[in-house]
C-alpha atoms as one frame of an Amber mdcrd trajectory, in Angstrom:
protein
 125.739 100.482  70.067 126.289 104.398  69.824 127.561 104.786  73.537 130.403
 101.903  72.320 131.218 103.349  68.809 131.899 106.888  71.061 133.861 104.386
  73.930 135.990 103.415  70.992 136.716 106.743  69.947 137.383 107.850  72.698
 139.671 105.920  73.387 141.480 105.756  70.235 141.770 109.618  70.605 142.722
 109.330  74.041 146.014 106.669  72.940 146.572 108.601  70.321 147.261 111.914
  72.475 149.157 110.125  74.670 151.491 108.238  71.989 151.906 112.065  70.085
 152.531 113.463  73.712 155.770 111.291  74.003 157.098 112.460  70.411 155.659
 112.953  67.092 154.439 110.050  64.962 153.742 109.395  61.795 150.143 108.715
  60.424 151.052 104.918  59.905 152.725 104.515  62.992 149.493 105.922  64.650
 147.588 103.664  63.049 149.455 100.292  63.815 149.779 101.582  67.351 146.045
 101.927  67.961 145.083  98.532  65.996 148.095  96.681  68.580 145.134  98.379
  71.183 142.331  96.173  69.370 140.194  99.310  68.642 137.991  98.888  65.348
 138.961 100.223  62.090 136.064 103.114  62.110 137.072 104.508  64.868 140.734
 104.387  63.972 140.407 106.333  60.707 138.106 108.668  62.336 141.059 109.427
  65.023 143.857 109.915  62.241 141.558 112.149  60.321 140.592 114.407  63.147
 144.308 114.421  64.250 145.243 115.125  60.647 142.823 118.217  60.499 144.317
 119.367  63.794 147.263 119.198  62.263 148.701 116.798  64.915 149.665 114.319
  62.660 151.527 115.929  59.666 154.149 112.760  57.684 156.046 116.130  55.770
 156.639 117.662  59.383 157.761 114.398  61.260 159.885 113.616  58.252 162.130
 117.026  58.625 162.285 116.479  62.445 163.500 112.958  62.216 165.812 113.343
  60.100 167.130 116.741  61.622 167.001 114.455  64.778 169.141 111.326  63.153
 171.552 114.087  61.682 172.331 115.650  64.774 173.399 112.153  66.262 175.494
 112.128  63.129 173.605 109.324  60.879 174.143 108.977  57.198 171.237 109.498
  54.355 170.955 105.832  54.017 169.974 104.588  57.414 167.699 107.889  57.726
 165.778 106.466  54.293 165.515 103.305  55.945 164.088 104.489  59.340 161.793
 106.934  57.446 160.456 103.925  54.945 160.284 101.798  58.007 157.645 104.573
  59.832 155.497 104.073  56.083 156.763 107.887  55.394 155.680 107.951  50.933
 158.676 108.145  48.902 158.006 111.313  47.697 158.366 112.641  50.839 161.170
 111.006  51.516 163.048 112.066  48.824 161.883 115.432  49.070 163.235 116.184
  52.461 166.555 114.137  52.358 167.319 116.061  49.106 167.159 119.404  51.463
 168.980 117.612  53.829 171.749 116.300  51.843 171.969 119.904  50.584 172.943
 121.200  54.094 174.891 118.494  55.404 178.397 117.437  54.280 178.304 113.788
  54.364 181.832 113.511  53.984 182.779 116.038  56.633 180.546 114.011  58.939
 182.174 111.190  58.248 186.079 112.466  58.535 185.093 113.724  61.605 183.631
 110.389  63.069 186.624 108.881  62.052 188.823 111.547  63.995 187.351 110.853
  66.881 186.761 107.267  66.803 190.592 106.689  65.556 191.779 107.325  69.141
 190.208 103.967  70.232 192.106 101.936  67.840 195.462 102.415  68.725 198.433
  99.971  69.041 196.325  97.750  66.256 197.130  96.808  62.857 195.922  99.902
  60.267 194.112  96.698  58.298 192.129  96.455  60.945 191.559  99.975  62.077
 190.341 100.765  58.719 187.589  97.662  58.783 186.567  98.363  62.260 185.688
 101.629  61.145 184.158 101.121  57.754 181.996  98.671  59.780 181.453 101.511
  62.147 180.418 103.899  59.625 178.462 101.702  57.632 176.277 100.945  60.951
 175.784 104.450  61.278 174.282 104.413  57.646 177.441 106.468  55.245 177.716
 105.319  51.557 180.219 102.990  51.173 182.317 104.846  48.841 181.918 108.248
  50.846 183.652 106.078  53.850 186.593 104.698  51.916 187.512 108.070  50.731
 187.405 109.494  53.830 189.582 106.374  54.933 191.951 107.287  52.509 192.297
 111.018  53.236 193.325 110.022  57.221
């Protein structure tokens, strides 16, 4: 019975490494990963904890790179929130780090320049329907609604 529990360990460590290897994950994603693997609860929690005191799994730290990630490919606060609640991240944290975030980042800049560059694809069309395809656009990418339509109206 020993030799298995240390089987499953082992290889709940082993998936674990290898999942962490490809990108950071968060403590919840970790754990749904290795359960899809069918390997028991015990030695699950005794994986995440050992990772945790490590300091290989860390939900503050993968919070601040995914959304510094998300930002650079110019997503909006509210599809971040969603992908981070998504990935089980707490709401405090949550909060926490897209507060810094939205501190740093000019939403609206983001967003007039998204529309500058995605304008040139539009061309020869009605402005009716420039201005939905883009909200659409926009609101895809995650912007407030109201941050969009005043950009709309500024170009």
């Amino acid at each position: 019975m020993s030799s298995k529990r240390c089987d499953h360990e082992k290889k709940a460590q082993t998936t674990a490494l290898r999942l962490i290897k490809i990108r950071f994950r968060s403590e919840q994603e970790l754990r749904q990963r290795l359960r899809l693997k069918k390997i028991p609860k015990v030695a699950i929690e005794k994986t995440i904890s050992y990772l945790k005191n490590i300091g290989l799994i860390d939900d503050t730290q993968f919070a601040k790179d995914w959304i510094q990630a998300r930002l650079y490919k110019n997503f909006g606060i509210n599809r971040i929130k969603l992908e981070l609640q998504q990935k089980e991240i707490s709401k405090a944290i949550i909060d926490k780090e897209l507060a810094v975030a939205e501190k740093k980042n000019d939403e609206e800049a983001i967003v007039q320049a998204l529309i500058e560059k995605r304008i040139k694809r539009y061309r020869g069309l009605e402005p009716i329907v420039i201005k939905r395809r883009l909200y659409s656009y926009l609101a895809r990418k995650g912007f407030l609604g109201e941050t969009i339509l005043r950009a709309l109206n500024q170009s």
